[in-house]
Jmol script that loads the backbone (N, CA, C; Angstrom):
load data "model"
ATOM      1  N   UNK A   1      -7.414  17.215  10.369  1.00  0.00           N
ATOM      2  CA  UNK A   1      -6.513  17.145   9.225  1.00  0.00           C
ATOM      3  C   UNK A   1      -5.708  18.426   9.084  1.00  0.00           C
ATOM      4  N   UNK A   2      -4.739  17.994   8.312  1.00  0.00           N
ATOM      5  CA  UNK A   2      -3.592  19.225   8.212  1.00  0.00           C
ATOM      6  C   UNK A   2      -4.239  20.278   7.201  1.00  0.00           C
ATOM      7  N   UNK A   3      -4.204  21.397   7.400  1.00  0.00           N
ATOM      8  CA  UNK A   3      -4.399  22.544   6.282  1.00  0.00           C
ATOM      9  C   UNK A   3      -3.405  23.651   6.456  1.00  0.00           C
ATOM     10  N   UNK A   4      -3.337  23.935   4.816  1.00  0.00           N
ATOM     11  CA  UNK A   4      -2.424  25.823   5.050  1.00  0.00           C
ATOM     12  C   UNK A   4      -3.546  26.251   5.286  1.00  0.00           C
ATOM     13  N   UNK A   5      -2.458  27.776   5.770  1.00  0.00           N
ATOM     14  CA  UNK A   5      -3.233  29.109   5.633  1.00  0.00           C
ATOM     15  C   UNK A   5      -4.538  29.356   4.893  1.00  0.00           C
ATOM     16  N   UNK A   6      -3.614  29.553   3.883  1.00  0.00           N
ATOM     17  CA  UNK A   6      -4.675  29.799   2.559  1.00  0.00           C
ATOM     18  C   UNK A   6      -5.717  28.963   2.678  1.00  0.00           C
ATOM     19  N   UNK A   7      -6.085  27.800   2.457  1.00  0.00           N
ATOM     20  CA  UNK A   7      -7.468  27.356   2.511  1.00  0.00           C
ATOM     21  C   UNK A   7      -8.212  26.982   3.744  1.00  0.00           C
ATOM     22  N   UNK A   8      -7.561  27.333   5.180  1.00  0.00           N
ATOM     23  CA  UNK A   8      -8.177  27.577   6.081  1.00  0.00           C
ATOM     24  C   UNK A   8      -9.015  28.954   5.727  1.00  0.00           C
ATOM     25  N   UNK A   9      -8.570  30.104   4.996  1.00  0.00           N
ATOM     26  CA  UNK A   9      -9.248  31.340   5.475  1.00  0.00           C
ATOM     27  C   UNK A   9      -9.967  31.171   4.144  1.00  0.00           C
ATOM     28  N   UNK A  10      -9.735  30.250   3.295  1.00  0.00           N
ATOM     29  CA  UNK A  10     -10.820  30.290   1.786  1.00  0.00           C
ATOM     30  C   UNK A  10     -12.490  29.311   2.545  1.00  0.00           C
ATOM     31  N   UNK A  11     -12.164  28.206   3.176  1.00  0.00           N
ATOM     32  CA  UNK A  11     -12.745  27.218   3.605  1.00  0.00           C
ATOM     33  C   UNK A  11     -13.897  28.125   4.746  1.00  0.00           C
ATOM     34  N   UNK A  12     -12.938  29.286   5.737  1.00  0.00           N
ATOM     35  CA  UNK A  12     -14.124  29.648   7.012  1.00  0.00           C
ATOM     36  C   UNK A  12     -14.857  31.119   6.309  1.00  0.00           C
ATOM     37  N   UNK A  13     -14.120  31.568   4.939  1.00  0.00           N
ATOM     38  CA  UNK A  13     -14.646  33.074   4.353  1.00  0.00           C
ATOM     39  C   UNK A  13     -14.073  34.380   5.378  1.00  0.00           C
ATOM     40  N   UNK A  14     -12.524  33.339   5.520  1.00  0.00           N
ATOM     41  CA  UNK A  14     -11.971  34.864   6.482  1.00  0.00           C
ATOM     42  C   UNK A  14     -11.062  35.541   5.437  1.00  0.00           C
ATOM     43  N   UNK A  15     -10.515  36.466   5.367  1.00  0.00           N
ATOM     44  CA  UNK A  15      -9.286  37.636   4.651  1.00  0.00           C
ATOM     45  C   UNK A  15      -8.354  36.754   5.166  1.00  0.00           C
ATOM     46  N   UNK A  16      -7.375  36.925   4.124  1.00  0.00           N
ATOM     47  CA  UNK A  16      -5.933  36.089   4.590  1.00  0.00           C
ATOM     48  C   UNK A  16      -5.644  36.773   5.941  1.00  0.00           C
ATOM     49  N   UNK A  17      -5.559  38.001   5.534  1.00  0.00           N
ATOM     50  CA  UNK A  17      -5.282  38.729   6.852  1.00  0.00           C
ATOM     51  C   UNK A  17      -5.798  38.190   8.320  1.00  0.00           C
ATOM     52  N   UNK A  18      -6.748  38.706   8.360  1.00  0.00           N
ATOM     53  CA  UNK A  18      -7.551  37.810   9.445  1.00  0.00           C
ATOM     54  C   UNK A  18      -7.438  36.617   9.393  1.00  0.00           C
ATOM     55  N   UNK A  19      -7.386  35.340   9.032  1.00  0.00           N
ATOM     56  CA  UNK A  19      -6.573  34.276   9.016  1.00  0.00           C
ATOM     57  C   UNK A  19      -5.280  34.284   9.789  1.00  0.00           C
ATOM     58  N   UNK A  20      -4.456  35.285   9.087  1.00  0.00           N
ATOM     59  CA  UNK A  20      -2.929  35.764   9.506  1.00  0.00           C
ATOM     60  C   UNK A  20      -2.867  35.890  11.048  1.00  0.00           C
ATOM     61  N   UNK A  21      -3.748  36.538  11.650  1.00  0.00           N
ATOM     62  CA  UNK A  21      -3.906  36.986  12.699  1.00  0.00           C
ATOM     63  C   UNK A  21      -4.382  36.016  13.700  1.00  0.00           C
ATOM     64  N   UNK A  22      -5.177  35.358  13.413  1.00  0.00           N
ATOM     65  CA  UNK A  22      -5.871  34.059  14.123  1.00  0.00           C
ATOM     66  C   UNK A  22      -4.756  32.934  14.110  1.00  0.00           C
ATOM     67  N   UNK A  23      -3.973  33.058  13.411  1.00  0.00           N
ATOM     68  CA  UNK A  23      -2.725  31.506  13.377  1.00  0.00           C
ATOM     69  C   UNK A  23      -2.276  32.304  14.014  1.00  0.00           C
ATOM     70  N   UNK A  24      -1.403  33.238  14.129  1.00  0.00           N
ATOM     71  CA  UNK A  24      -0.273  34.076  14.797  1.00  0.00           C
ATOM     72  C   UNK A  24      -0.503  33.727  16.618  1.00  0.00           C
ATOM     73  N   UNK A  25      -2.170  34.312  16.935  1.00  0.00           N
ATOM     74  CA  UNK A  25      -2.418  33.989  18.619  1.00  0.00           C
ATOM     75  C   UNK A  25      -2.863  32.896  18.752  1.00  0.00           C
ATOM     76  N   UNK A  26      -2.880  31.668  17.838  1.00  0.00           N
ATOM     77  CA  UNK A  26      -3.178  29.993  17.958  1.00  0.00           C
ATOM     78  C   UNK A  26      -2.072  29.427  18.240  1.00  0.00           C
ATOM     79  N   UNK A  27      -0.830  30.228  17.322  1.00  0.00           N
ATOM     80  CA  UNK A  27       0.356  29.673  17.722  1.00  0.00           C
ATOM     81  C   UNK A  27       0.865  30.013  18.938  1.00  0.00           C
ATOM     82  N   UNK A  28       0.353  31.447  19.417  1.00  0.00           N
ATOM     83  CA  UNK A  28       1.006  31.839  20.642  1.00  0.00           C
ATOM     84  C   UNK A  28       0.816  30.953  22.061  1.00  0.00           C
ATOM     85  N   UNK A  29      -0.826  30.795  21.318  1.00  0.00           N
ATOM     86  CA  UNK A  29      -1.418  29.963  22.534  1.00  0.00           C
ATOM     87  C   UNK A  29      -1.329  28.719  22.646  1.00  0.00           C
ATOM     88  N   UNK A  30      -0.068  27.995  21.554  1.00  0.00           N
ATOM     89  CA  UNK A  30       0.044  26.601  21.710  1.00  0.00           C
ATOM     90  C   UNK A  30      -1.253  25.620  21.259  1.00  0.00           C
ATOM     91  N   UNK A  31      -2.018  26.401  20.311  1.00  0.00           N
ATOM     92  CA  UNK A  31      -2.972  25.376  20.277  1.00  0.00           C
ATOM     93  C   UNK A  31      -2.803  24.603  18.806  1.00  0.00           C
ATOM     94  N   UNK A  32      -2.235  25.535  17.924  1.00  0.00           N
ATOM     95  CA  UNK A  32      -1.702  25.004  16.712  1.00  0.00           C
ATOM     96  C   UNK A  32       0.053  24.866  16.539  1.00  0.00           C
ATOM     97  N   UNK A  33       0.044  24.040  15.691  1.00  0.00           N
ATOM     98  CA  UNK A  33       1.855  24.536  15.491  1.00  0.00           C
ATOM     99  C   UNK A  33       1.698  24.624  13.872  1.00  0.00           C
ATOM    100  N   UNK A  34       3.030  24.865  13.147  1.00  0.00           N
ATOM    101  CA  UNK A  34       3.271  24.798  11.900  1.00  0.00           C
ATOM    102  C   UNK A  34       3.759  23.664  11.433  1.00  0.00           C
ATOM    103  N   UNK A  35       3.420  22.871  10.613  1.00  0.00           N
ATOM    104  CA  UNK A  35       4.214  21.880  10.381  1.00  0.00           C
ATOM    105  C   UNK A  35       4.781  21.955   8.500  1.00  0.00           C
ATOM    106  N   UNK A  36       6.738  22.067   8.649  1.00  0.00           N
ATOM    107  CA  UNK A  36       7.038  22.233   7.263  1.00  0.00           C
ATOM    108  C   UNK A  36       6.538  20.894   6.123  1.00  0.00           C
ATOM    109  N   UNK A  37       6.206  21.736   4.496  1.00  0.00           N
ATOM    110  CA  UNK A  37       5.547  20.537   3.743  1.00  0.00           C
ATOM    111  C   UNK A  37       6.787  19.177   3.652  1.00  0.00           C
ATOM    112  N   UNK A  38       6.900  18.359   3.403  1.00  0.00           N
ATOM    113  CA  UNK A  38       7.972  17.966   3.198  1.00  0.00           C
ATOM    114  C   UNK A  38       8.270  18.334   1.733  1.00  0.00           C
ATOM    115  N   UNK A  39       7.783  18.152   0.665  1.00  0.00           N
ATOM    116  CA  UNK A  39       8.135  18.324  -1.088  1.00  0.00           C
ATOM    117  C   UNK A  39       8.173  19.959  -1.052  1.00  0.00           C
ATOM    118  N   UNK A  40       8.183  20.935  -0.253  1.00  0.00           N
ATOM    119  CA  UNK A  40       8.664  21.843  -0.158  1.00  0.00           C
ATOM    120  C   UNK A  40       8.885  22.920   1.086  1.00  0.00           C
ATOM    121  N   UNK A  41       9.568  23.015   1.400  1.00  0.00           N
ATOM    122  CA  UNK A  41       9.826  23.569   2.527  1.00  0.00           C
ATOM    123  C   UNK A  41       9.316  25.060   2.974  1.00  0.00           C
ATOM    124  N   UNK A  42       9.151  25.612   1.910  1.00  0.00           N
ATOM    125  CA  UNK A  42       8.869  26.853   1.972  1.00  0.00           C
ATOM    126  C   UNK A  42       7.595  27.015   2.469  1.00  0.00           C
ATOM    127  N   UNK A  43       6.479  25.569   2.443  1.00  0.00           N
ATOM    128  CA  UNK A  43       5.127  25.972   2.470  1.00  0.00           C
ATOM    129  C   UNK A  43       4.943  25.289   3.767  1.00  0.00           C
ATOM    130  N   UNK A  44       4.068  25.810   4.422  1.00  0.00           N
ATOM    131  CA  UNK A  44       3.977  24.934   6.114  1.00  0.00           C
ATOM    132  C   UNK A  44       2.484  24.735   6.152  1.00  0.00           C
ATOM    133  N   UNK A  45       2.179  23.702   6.574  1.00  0.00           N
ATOM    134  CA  UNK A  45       0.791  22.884   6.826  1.00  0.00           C
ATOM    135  C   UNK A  45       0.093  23.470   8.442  1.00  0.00           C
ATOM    136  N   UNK A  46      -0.920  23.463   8.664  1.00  0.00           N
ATOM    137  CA  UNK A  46      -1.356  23.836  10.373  1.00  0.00           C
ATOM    138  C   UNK A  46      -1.777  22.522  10.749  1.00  0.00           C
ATOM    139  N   UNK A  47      -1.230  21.750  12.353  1.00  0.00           N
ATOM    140  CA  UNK A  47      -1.662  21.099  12.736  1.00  0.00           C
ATOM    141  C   UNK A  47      -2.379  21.393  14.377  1.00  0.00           C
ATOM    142  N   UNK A  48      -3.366  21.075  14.757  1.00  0.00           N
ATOM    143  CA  UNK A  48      -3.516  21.086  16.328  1.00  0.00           C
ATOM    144  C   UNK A  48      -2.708  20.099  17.315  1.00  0.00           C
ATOM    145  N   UNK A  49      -1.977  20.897  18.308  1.00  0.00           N
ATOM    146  CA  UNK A  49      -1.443  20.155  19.065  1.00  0.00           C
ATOM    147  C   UNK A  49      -2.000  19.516  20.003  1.00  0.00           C
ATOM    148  N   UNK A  50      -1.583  19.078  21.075  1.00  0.00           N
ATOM    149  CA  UNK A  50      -2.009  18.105  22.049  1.00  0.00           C
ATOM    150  C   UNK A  50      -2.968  19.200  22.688  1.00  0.00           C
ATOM    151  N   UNK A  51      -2.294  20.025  23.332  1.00  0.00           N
ATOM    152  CA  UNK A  51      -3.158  21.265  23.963  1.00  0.00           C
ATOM    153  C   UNK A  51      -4.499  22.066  22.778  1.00  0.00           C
ATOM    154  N   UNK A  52      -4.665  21.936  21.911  1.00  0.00           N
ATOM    155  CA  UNK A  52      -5.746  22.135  21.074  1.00  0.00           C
ATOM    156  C   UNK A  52      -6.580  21.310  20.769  1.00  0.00           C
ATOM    157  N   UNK A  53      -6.152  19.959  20.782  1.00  0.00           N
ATOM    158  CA  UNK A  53      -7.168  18.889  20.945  1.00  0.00           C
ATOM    159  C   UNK A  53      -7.710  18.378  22.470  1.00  0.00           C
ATOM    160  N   UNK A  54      -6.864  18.653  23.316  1.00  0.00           N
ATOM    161  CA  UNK A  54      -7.436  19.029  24.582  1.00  0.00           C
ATOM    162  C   UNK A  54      -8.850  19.834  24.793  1.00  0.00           C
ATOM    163  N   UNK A  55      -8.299  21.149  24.343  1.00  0.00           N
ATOM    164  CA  UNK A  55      -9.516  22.190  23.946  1.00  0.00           C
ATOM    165  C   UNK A  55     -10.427  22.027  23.556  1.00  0.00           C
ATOM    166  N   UNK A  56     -10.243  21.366  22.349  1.00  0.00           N
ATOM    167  CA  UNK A  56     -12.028  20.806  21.683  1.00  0.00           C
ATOM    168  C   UNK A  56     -12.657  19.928  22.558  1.00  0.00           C
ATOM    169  N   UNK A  57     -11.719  18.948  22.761  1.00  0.00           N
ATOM    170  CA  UNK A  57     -12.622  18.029  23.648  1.00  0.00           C
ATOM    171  C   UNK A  57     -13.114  18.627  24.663  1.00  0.00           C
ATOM    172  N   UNK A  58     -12.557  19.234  25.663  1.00  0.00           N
ATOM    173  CA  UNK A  58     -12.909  19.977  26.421  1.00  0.00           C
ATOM    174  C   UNK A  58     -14.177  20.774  26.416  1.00  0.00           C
ATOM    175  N   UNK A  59     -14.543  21.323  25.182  1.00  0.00           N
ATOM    176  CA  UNK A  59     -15.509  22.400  24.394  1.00  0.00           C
ATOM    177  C   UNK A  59     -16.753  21.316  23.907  1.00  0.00           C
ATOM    178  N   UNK A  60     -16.162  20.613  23.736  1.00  0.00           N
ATOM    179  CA  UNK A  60     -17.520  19.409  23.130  1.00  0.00           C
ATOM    180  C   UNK A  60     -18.412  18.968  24.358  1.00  0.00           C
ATOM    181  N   UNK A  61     -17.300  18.666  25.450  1.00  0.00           N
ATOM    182  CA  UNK A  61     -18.405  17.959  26.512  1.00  0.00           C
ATOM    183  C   UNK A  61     -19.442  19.635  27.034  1.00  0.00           C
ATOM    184  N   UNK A  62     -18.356  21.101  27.349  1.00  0.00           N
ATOM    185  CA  UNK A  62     -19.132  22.052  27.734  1.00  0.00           C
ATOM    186  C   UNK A  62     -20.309  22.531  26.757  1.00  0.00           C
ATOM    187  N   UNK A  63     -20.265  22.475  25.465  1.00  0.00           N
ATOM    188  CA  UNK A  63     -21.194  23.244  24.565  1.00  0.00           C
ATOM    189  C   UNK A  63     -22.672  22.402  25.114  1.00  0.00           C
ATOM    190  N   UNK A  64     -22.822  21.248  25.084  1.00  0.00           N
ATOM    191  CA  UNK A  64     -24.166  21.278  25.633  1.00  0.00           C
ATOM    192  C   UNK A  64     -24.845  21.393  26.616  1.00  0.00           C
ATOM    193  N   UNK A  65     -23.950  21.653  27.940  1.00  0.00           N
ATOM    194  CA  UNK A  65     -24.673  22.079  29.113  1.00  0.00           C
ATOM    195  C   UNK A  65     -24.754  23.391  28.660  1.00  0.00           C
ATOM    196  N   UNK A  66     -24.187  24.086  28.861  1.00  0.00           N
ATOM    197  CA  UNK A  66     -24.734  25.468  27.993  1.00  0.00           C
ATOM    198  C   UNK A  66     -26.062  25.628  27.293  1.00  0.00           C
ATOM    199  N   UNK A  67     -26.074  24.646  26.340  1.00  0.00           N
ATOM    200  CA  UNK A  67     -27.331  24.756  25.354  1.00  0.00           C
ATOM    201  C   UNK A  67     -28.210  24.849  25.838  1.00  0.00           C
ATOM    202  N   UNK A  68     -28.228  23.566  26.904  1.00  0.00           N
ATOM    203  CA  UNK A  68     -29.396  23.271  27.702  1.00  0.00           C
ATOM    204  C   UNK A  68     -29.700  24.639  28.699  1.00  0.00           C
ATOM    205  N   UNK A  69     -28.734  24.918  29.008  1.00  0.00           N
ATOM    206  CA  UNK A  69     -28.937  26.303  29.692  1.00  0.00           C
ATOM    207  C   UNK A  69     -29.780  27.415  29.036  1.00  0.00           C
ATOM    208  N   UNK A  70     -29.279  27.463  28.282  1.00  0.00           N
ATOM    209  CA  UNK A  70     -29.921  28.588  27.219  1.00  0.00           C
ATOM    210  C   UNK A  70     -30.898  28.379  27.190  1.00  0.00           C
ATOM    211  N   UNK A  71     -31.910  27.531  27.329  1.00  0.00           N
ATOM    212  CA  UNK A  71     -33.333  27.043  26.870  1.00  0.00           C
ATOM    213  C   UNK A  71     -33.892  26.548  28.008  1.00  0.00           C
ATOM    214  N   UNK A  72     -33.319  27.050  28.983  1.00  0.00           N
ATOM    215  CA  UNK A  72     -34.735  26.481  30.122  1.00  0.00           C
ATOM    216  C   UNK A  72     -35.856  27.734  30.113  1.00  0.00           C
ATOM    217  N   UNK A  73     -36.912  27.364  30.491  1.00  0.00           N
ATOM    218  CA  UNK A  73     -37.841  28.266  30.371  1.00  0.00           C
ATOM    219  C   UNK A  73     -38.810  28.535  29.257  1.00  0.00           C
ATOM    220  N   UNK A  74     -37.918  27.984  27.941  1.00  0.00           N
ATOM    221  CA  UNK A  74     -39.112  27.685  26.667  1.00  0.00           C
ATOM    222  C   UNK A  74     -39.892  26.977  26.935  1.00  0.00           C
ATOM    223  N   UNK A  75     -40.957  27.402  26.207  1.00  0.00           N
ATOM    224  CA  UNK A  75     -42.141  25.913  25.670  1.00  0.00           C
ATOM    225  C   UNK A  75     -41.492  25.432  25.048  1.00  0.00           C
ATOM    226  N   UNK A  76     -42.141  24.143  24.231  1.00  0.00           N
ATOM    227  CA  UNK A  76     -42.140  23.471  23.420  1.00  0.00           C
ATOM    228  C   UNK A  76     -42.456  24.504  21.959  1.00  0.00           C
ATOM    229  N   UNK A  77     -43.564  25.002  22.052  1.00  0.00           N
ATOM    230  CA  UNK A  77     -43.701  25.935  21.122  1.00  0.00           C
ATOM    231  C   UNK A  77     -43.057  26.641  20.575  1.00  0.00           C
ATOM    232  N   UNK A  78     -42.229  27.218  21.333  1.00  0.00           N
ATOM    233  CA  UNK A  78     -40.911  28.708  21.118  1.00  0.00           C
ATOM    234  C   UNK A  78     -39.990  28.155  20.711  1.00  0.00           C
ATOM    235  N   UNK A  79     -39.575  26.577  21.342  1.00  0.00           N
ATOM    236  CA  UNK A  79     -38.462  25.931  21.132  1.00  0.00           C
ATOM    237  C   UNK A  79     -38.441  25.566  19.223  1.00  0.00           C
ATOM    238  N   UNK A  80     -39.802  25.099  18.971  1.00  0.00           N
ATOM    239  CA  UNK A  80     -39.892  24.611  17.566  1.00  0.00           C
ATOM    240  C   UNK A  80     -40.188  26.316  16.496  1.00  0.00           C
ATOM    241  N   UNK A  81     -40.551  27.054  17.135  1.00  0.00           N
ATOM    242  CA  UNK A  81     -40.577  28.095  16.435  1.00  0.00           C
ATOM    243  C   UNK A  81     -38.816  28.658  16.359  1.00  0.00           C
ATOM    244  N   UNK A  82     -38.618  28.637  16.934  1.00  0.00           N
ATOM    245  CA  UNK A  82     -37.266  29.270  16.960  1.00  0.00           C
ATOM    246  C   UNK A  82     -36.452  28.276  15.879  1.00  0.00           C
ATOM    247  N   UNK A  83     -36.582  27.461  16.340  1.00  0.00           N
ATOM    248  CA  UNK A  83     -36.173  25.832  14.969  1.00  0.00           C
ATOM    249  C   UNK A  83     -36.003  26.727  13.468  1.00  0.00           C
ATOM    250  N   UNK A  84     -37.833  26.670  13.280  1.00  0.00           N
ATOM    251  CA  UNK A  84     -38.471  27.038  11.762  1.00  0.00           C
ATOM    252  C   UNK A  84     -37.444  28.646  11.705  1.00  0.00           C
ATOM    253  N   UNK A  85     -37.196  29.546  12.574  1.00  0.00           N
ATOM    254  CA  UNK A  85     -36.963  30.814  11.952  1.00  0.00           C
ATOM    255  C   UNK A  85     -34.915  30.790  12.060  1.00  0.00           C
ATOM    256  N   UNK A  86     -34.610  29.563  12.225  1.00  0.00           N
ATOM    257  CA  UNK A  86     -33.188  29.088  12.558  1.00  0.00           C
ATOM    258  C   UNK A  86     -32.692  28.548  11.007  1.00  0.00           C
ATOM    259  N   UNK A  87     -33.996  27.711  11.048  1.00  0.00           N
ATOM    260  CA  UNK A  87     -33.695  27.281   9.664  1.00  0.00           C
ATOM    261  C   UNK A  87     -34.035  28.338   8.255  1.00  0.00           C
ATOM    262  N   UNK A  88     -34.428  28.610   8.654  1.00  0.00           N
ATOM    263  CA  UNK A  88     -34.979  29.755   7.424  1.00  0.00           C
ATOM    264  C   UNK A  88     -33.510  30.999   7.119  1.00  0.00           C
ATOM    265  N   UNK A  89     -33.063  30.685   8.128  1.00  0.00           N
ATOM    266  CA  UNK A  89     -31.618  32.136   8.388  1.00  0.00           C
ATOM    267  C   UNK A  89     -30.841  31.229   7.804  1.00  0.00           C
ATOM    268  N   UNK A  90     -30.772  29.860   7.890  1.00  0.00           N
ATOM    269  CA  UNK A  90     -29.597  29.157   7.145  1.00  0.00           C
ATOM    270  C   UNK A  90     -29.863  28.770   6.039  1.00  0.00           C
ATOM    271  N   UNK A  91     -30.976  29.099   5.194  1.00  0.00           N
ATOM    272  CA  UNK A  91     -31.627  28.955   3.987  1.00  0.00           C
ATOM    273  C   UNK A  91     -30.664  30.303   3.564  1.00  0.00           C
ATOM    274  N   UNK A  92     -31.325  30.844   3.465  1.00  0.00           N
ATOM    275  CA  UNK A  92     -30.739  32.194   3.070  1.00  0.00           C
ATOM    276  C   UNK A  92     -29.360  32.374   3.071  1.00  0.00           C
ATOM    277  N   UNK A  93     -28.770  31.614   4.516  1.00  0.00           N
ATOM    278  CA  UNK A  93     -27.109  32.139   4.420  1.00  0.00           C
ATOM    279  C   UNK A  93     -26.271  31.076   3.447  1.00  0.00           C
ATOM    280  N   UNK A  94     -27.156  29.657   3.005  1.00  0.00           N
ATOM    281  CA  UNK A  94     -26.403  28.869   2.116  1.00  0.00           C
ATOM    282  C   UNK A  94     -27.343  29.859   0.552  1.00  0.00           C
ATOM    283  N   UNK A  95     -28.015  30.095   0.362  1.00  0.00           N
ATOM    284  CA  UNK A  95     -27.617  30.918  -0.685  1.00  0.00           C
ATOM    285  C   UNK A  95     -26.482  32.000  -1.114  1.00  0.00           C
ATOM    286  N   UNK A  96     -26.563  33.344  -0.079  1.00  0.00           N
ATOM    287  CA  UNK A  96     -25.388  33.638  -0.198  1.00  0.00           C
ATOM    288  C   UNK A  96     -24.233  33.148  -0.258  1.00  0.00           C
ATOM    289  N   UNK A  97     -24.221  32.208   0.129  1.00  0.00           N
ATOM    290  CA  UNK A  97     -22.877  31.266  -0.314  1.00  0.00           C
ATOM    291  C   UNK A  97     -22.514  31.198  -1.294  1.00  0.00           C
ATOM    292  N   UNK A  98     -23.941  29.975  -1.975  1.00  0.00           N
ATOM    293  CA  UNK A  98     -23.286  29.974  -3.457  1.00  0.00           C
ATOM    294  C   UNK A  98     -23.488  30.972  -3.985  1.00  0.00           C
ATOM    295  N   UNK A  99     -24.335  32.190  -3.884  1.00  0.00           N
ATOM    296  CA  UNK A  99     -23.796  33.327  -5.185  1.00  0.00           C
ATOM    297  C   UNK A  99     -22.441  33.847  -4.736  1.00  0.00           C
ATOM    298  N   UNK A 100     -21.915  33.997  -3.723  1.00  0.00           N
ATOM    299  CA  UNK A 100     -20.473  34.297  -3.750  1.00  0.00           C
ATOM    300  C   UNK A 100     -19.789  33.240  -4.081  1.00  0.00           C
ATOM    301  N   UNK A 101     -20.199  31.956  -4.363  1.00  0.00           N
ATOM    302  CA  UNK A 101     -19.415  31.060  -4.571  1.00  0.00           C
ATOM    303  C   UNK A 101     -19.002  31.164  -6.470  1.00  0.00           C
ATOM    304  N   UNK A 102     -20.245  31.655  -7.173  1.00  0.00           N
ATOM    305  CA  UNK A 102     -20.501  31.681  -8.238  1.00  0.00           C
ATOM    306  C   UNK A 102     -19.951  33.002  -9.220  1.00  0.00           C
ATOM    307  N   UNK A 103     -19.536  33.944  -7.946  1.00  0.00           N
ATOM    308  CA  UNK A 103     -18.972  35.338  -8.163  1.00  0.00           C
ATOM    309  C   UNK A 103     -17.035  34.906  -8.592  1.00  0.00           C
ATOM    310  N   UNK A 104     -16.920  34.033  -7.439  1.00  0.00           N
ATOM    311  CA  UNK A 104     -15.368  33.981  -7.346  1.00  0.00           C
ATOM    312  C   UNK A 104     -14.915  33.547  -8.815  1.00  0.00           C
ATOM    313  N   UNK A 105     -13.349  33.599  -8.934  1.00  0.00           N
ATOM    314  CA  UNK A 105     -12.965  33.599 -10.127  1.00  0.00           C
ATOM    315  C   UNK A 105     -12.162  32.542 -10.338  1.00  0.00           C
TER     316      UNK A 105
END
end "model"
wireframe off; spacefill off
backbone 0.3
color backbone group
């Protein structure tokens, strides 16, 4: 789906800036374009182009040979321990969330 700027970098918890910077070499690299709003021109939407949806797909079939890579050599044991202390880090990081969520104004 189409998004601005702005709530791309509200949505991933980047600085506009950094946002700024990440569209700037997305666009360079053809993977996004700008697309103007129509009810106002001034504001431009981000879409992925053909070559960026290329990319993902591309990235979807590689991310799990990888994974699997990453994990040869575990037990079973390490594999489910690593689970429990995976989940426990994302316990914690959706808290910080919402108290920064609860901070904002």
């Amino acid at each position: 789906p189409e998004a601005n700027q702005k709530e791309l970098a509200r949505k991933m918890r980047f600085t506009e800036g950094a946002m700024s910077c990440a569209v700037k070499r997305l666009l360079k690299l053809d993977m996004i374009e700008q697309i103007p709003l129509e009810s106002d021109m001034r504001y431009n939407r981000l879409a992925l182009t053909k070559r960026g949806k290329t990319m993902i797909d591309d990235y979807k079939d590689y991310l799990p040979k990888i994974c699997k890579s990453m994990f040869i050599g575990f037990e079973c044991e390490e594999l489910m321990k690593l689970h429990d202390l995976l989940l426990k880090i994302n316990i914690n990081l959706d808290k910080m969330n919402n108290q920064n969520d609860s901070q904002d104004p």
